[in-house]
C-alpha positions in Angstrom: 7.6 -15.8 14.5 7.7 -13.3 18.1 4.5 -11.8 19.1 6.9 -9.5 21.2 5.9 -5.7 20.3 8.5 -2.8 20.7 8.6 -1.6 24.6 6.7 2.0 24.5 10.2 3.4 25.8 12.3 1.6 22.4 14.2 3.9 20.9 14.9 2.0 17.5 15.4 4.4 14.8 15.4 2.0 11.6 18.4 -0.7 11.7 19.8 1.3 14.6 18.3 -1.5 17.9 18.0 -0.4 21.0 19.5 -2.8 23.1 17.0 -2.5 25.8 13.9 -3.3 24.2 13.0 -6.9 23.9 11.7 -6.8 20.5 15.1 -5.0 19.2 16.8 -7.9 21.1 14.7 -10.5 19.2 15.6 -8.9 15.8 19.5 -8.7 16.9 19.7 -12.3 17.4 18.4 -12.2 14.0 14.4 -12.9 13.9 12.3 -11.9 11.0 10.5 -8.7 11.2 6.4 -9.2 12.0 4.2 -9.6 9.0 2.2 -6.1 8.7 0.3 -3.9 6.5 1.9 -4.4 3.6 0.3 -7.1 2.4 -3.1 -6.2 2.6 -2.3 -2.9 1.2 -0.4 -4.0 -2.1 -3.3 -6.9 -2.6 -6.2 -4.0 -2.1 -3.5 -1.8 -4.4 -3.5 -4.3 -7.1 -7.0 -4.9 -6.8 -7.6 -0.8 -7.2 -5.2 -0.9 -10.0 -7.2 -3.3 -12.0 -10.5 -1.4 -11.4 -9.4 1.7 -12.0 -7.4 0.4 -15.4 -10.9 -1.4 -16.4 -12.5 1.8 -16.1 -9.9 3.8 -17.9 -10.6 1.4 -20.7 -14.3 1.4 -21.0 -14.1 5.4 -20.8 -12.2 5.6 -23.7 -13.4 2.5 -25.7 -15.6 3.2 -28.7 -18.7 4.0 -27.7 -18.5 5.0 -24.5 -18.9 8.1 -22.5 -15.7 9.6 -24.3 -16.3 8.4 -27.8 -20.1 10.3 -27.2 -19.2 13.4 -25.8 -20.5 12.8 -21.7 -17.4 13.9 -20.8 -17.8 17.3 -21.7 -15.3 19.9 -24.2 -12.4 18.8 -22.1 -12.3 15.5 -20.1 -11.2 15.2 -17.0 -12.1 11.5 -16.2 -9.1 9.9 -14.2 -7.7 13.3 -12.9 -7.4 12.9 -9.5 
C-alpha cells in the first residue's frame, strides 16, 4: 500500500483520475485505494447498534420502564 496523498491541486472527481496527480497515477496503474474511515465507523456503528438494540429491549421487556408507566401517556423512548 502508497502512502502517496492526492496533490492539493488533483482534480479527481470519483473514477474520473487526474493524470497529473501522483496519487491518481498510482491508482491508474491499478493500486488499491488507502484504508480510511470506514472501518472504524462501521465497527463503532455496529457496536451502537448493539447498545441501542439492548436498550430497546430492556425498555420494553416486562417490567421495565415501559411495562410501569416511566415513560409517560405516550412514549417516546428511541425517537430520535
Amino acid at each position: 500500500m502508497s502512502d502517496t496523498k492526492h496533490s492539493n491541486q488533483c482534480q479527481r472527481v470519483f473514477k474520473n483520475y487526474d493524470s497529473n496527480c501522483p496519487r491518481c497515477q498510482e491508482l491508474i496503474a491499478g493500486s488499491k485505494p488507502r484504508g480510511g474511515w470506514q472501518k472504524q465507523y462501521f465497527a463503532r456503528k455496529h457496536s451502537e447498534e448493539i447498545r441501542r438494540t439492548a436498550a430497546i429491549h430492556d425498555h420494553f421487556a416486562p417490567g421495565g420502564p415501559h411495562a410501569l408507566g416511566h415513560c409517560g401517556p405516550v412514549c417516546t423512548a428511541f425517537d430520535w
